[in-house]
C-alpha positions as CSV (number, residue, x, y, z in Angstrom):
1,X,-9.8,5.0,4.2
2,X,-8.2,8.1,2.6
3,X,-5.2,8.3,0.3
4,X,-3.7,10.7,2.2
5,X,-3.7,8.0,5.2
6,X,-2.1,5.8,3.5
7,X,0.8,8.1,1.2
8,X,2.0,9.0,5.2
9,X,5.6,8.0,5.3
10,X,4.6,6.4,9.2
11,X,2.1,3.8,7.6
12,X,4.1,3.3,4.3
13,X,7.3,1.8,6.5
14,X,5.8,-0.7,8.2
15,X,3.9,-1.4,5.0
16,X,6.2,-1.8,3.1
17,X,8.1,-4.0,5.7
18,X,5.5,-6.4,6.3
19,X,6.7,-10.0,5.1
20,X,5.0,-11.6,2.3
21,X,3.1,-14.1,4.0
22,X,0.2,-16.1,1.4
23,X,-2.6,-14.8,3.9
24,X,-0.9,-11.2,3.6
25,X,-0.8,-11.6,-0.3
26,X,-4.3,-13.2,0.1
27,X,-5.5,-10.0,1.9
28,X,-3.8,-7.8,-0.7
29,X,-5.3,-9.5,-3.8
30,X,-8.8,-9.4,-2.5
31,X,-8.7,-5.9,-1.7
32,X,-7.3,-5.0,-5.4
33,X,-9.8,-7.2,-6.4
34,X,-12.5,-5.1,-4.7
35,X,-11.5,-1.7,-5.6
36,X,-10.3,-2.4,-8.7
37,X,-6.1,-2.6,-10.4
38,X,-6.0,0.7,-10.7
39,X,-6.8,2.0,-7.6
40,X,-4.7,-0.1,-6.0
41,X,-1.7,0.8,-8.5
42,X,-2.1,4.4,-7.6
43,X,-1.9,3.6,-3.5
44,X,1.0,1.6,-4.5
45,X,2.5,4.2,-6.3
46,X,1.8,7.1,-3.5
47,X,3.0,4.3,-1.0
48,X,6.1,3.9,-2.9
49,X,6.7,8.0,-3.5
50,X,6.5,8.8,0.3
51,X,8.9,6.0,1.1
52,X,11.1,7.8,-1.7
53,X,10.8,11.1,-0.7
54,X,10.8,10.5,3.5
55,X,13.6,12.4,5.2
């Protein structure tokens, strides 16, 4: 997966929409886990910026 991917306004809505189920935060912690806090922050943060700036 790219960041670029992920930073698109079309995959940060329904991202940022999905509910916080335990399996989803489950899903979430293990791949921050894997990659590491930062890199995860900084998706996060790009998620977050394109959902800002969006028309």
């Amino acid at each position: 997966m790219n960041v670029s991917a992920l930073s698109s306004p079309a995959l940060a809505t329904p991202l940022l929409t999905l509910p916080p189920t335990p399996a989803w935060r489950r899903l979430l912690r293990r791949v921050l886990g894997q990659h590491g806090l930062t890199i995860g922050a900084v998706i996060l943060g790009l998620i977050v910026l394109a959902a800002l700036f969006a028309p």
